[in-house]
C-alpha positions as a Markdown table, in Angstrom:
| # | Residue | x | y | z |
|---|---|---|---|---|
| 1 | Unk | 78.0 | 153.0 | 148.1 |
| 2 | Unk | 78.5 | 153.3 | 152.0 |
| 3 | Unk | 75.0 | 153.8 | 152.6 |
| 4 | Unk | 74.3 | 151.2 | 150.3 |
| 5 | Unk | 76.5 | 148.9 | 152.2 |
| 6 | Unk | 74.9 | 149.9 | 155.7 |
| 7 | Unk | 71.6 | 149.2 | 154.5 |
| 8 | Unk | 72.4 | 145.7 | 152.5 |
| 9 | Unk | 74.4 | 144.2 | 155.5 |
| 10 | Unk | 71.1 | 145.5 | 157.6 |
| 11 | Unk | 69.7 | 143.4 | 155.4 |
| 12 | Unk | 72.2 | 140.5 | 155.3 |
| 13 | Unk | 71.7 | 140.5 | 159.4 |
| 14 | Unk | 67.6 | 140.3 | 158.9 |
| 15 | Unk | 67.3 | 137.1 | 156.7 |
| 16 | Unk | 70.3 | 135.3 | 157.5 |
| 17 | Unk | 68.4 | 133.6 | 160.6 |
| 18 | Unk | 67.8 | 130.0 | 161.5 |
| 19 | Unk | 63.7 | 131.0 | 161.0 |
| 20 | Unk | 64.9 | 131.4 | 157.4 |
| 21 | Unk | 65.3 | 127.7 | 157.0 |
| 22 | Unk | 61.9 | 126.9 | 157.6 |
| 23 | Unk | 60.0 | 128.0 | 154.1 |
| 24 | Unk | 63.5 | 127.3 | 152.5 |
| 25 | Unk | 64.5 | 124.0 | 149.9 |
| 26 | Unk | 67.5 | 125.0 | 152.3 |
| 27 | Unk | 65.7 | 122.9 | 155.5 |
| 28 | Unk | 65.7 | 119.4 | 153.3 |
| 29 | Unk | 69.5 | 119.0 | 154.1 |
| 30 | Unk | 68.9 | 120.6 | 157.6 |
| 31 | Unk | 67.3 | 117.5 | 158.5 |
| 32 | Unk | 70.5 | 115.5 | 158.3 |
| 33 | Unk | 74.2 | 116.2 | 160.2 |
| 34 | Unk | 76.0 | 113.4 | 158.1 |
| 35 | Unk | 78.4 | 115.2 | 155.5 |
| 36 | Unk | 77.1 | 113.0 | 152.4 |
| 37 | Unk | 73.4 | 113.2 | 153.7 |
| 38 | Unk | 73.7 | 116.5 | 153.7 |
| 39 | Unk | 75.8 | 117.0 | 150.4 |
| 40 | Unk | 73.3 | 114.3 | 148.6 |
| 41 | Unk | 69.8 | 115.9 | 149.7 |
| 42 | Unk | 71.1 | 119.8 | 149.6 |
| 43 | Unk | 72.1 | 118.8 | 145.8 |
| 44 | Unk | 69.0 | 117.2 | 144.8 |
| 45 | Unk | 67.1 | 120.2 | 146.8 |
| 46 | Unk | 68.9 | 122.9 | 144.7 |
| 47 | Unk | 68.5 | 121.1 | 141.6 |
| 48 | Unk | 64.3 | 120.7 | 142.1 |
| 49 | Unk | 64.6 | 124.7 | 143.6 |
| 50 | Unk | 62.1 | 125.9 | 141.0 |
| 51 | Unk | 58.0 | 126.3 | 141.4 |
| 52 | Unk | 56.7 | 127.1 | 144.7 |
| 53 | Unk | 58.9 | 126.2 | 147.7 |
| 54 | Unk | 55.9 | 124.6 | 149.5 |
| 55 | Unk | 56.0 | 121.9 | 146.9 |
| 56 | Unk | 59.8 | 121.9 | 146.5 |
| 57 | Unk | 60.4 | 120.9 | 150.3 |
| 58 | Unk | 56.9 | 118.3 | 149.6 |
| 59 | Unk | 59.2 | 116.6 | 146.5 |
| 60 | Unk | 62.3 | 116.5 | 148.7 |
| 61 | Unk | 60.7 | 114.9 | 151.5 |
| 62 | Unk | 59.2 | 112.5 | 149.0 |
| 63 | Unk | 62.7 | 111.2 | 148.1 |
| 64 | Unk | 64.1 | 111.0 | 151.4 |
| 65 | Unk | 61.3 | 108.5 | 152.1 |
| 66 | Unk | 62.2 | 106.7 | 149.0 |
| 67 | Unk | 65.5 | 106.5 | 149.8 |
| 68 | Unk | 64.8 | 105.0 | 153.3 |
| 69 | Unk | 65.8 | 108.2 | 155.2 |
| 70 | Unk | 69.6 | 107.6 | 154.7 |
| 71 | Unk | 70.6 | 109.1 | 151.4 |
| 72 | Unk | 74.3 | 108.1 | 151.4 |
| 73 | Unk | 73.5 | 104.5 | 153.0 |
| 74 | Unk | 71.4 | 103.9 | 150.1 |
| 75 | Unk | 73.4 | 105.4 | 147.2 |
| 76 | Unk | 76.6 | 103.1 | 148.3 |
| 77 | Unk | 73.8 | 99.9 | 148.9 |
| 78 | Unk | 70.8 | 100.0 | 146.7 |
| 79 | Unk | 70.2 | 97.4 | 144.0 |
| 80 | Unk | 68.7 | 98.0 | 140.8 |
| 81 | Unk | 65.3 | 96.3 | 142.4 |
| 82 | Unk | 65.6 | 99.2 | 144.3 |
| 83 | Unk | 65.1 | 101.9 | 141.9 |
| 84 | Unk | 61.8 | 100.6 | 140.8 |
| 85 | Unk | 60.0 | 102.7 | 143.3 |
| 86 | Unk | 61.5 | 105.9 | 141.6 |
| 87 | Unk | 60.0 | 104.8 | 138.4 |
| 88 | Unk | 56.5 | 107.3 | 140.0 |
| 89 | Unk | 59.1 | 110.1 | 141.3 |
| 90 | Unk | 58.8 | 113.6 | 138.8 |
| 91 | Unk | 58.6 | 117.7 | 139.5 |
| 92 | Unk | 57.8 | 119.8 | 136.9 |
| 93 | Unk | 59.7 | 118.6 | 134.2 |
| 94 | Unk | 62.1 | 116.2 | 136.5 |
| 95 | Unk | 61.2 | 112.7 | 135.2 |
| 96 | Unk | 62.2 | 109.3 | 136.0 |
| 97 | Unk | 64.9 | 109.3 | 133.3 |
| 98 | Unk | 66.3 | 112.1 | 135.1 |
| 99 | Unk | 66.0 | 110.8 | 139.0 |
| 100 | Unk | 67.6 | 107.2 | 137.5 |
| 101 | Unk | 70.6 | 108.8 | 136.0 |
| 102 | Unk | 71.0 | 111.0 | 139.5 |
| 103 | Unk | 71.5 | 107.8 | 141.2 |
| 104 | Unk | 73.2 | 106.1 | 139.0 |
| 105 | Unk | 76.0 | 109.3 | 139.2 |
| 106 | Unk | 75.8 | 109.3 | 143.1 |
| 107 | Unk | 76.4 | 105.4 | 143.1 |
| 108 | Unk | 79.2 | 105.6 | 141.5 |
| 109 | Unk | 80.7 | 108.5 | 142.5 |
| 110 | Unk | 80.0 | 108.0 | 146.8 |
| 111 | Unk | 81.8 | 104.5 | 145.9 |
| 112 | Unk | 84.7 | 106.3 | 144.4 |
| 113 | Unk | 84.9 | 109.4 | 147.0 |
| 114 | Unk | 83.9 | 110.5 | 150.1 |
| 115 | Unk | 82.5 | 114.1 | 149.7 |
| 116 | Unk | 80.7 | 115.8 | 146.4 |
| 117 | Unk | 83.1 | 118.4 | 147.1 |
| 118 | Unk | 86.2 | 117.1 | 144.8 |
| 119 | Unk | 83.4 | 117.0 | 141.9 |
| 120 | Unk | 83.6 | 120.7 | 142.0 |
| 121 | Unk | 87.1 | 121.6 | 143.4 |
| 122 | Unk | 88.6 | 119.6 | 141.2 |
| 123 | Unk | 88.4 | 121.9 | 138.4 |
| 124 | Unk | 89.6 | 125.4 | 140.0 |
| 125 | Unk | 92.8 | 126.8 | 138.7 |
| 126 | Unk | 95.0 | 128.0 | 141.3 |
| 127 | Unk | 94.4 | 131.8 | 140.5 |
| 128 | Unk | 90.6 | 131.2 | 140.0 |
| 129 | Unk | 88.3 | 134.5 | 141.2 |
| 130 | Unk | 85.1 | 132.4 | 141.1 |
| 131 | Unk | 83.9 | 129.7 | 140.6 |
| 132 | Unk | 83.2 | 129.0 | 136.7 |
| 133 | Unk | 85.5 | 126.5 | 135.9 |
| 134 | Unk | 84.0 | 124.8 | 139.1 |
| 135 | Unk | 80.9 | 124.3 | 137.4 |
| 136 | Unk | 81.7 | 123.6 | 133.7 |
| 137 | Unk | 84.4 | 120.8 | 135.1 |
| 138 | Unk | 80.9 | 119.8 | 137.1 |
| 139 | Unk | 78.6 | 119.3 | 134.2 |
| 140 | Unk | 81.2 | 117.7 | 132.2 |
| 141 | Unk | 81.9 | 115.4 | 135.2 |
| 142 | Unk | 78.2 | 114.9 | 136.0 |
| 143 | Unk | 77.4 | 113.7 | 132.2 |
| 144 | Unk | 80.6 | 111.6 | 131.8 |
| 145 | Unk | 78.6 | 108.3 | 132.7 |
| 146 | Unk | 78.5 | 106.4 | 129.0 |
| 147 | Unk | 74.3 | 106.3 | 129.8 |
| 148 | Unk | 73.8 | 109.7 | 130.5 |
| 149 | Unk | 70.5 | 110.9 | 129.2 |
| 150 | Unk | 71.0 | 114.0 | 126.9 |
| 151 | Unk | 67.2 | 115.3 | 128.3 |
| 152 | Unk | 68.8 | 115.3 | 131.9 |
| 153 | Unk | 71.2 | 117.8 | 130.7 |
| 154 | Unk | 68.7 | 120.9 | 131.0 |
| 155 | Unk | 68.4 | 120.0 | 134.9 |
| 156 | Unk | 72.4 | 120.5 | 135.5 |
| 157 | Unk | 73.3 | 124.3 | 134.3 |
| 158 | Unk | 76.6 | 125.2 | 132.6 |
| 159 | Unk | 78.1 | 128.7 | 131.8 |
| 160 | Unk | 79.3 | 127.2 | 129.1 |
| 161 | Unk | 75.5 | 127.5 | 127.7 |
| 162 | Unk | 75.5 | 131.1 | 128.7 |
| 163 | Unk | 73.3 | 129.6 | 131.9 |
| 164 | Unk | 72.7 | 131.8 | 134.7 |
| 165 | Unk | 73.4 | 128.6 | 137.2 |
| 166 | Unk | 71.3 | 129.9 | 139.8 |
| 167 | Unk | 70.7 | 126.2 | 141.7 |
| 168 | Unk | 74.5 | 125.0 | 141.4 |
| 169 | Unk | 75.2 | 128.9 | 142.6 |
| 170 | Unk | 73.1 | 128.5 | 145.2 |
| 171 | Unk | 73.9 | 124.5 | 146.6 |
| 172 | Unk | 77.4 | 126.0 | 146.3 |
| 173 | Unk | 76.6 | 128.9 | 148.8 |
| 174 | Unk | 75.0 | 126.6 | 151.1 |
| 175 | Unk | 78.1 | 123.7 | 151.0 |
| 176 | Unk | 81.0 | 126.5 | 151.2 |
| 177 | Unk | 79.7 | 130.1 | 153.1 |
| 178 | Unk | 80.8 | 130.2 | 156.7 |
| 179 | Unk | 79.4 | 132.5 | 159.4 |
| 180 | Unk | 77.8 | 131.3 | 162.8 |
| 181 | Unk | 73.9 | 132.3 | 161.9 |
| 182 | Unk | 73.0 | 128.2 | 161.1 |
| 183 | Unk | 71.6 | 129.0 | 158.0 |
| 184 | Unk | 74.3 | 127.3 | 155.1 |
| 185 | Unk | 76.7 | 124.9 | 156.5 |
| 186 | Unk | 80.2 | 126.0 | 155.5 |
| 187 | Unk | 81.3 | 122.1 | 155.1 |
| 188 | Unk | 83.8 | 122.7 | 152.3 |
| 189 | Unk | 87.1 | 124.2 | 152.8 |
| 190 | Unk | 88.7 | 124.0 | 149.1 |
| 191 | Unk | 86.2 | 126.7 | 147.3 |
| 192 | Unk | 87.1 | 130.2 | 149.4 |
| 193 | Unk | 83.5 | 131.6 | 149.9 |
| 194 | Unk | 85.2 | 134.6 | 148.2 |
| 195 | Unk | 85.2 | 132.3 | 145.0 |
| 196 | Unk | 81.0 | 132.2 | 145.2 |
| 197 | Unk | 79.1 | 133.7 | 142.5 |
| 198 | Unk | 75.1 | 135.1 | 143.1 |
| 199 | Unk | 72.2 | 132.7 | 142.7 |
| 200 | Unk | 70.3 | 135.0 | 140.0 |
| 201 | Unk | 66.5 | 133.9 | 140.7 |
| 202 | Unk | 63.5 | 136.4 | 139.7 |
| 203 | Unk | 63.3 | 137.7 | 143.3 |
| 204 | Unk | 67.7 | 138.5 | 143.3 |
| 205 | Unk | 67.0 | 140.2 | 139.7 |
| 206 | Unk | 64.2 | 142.2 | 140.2 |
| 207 | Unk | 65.9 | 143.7 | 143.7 |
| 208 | Unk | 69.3 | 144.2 | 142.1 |
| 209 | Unk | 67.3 | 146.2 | 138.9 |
| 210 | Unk | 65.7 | 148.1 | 141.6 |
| 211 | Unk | 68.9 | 149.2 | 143.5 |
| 212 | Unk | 70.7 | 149.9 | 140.3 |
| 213 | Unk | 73.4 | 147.4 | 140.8 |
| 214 | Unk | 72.6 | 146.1 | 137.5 |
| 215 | Unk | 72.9 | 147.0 | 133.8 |
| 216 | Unk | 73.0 | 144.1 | 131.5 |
| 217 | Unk | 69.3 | 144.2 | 130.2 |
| 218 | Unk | 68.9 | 140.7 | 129.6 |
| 219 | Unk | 69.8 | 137.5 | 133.0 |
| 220 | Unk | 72.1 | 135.1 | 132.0 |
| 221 | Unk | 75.7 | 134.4 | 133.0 |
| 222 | Unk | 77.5 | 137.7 | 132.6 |
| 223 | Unk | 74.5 | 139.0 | 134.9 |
| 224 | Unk | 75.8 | 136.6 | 137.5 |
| 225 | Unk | 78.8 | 138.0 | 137.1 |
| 226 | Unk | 78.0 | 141.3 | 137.1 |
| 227 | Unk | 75.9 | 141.7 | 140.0 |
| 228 | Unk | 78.6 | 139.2 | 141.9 |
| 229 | Unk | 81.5 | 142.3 | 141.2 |
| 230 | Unk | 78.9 | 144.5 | 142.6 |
| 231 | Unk | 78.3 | 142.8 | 145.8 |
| 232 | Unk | 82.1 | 142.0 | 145.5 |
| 233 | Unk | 82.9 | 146.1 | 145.8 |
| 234 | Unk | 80.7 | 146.1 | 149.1 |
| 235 | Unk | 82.2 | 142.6 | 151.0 |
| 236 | Unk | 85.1 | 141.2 | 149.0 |
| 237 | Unk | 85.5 | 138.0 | 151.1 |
| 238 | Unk | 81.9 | 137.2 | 151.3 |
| 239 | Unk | 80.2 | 138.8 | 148.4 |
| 240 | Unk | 77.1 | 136.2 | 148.1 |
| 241 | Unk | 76.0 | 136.7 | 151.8 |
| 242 | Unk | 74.3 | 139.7 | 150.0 |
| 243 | Unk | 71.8 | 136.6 | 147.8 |
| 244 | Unk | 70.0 | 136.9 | 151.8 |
| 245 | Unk | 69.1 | 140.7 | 151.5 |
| 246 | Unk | 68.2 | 140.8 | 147.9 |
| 247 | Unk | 66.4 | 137.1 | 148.1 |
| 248 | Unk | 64.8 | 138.0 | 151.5 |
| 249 | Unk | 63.5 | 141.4 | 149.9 |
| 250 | Unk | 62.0 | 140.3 | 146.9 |
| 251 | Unk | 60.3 | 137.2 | 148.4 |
| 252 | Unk | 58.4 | 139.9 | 150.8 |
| 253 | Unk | 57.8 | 142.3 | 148.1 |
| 254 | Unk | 59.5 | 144.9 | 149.4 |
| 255 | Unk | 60.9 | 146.8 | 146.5 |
C-alpha cells in the first residue's frame, strides 16, 4: 500500500498541472473569475463531459456565445425572446428540451441565491462521510420546477438510480478541492473535499481494474464508492486528488 501511495501521489503531482486544463471540459469555466460564471459554465461543462473532449470544449464555447459571454448576467436578465436562439443548441443526446429547462432552473434559482453551492449543501447531514445525500437532494431539487421534462432527467445522475454520477462527481471536485496547482478552483467551503466521491469514467475504471483497487465486477454507484474507500486508505482528507493519476494514466494509455 506504501508503494502504492508513492507511486499514485507521483502521479497526482504529474497531472495535476495548469497544462492539464488545456484538453480538459475543465478550461470552459477557466475562462471566467466570476463565482456564478464559473459555477454556471463548469456545471453545464460537466453535464455535456461525454464524447470526445475536442467537441465537448467546441459545445461549451458554443453556449457561452449564446449566452452573450456573461452566463450569470444573462440567466438573472434574459427574456423568453431570448431563448429562441437555443432552440439549434444539442450534443449527443442533449436537446433543446433539455438546454430550455437548464435555463429555466438557473433563472430561477440565481434570482433566489447567490451560489449553486446551497443546491448541493443543502442536503448533507451533519455526520455525512460523502457526498450522496448531496446529490440525490440535487436531482430532486433540479427537477422540482412544475415543467420539468421527464427526458431531461437521464442528463442529471442520481444514486438513487444506482448511477455511477461521474459528471456531478466530477463538477463537484472541480467547485470544492483545494490545493495551489490552478487546476479545480476550491470555491466552496460547506462540502469538506474529504466528503468527494471518484468521477468513475472508462479511463478511472479501467486504471483502478488494473491496480487492483477494485472488485465489484460491474461500474455503478457502489463502485464509486468502493474505489473512493480505496483512495480514502491512501489520503483521507483528499481522496479524489487520486481521479488526476488514474484519469491522467488512462487517457495516455499507460496501463
Amino acid at each position: 500500500m506504501k508503494d502504492l501511495k508513492s507511486f499514485l501521489d507521483k502521479k497526482v503531482t504529474q497531472f495535476n498541472q495548469p497544462d492539464f486544463i488545456a484538453n480538459d471540459p475543465i478550461q470552459i469555466p477557466h475562462q471566467f473569475s466570476k463565482l456564478q460564471d464559473i459555477e454556471i459554465m463548469g456545471f453545464w461543462a460537466a453535464m455535456l463531459a461525454w464524447g470526445q473532449r475536442k467537441t465537448i470544449i467546441n459545445k461549451c464555447k458554443e453556449l457561452i456565445e449564446l449566452m452573450d459571454g456573461a452566463p450569470h448576467d444573462f440567466m438573472l436578465n434574459h427574456q423568453e425572446k431570448d431563448r429562441q436562439r437555443f432552440l439549434a443548441f444539442k450534443h449527443r443526446t442533449f436537446q433543446a428540451t433539455d438546454t430550455l429547462y437548464f435555463l429555466t432552473f438557473f433563472q430561477q434559482y440565481y434570482q433566489q441565491h447567490d451560489s449553486l453551492e446551497i443546491a448541493f449543501s443543502q442536503h448533507l447531514q451533519p455526520n455525512d462521510v460523502h457526498i450522496e445525500n448531496a446529490l440525490k437532494g440535487f436531482h430532486n431539487h433540479f427537477f422540482s420546477l412544475s415543467d420539468a421534462p421527464h427526458r431531461t432527467k437521464k442528463h442529471i445522475a442520481t444514486p438513487a438510480r444506482k448511477s455511477s454520477c461521474k459528471r456531478l462527481n466530477m463538477f463537484l471536485r472541480w467547485m470544492v478541492r483545494k490545493d495551489n496547482q490552478g487546476v479545480d478552483f476550491g470555491l466552496w467551503n460547506s462540502i469538506q473535499p474529504a466528503q468527494l466521491l471518484m468521477p468513475l469514467d472508462v479511463h478511472v475504471d479501467k486504471v483502478a481494474r488494473h491496480l487492483n483497487l477494485l472488485q465489484r465486477k460491474q461500474t455503478d454507484w457502489l463502485t464509486v464508492l468502493e474505489l473512493t474507500e480505496a483512495m480514502r486508505q491512501l489520503d483521507p482528507t483528499d481522496p479524489v486528488k487520486y481521479d488526476f493519476a488514474l484519469f491522467g494514466m488512462g487517457v495516455l494509455g499507460e496501463v
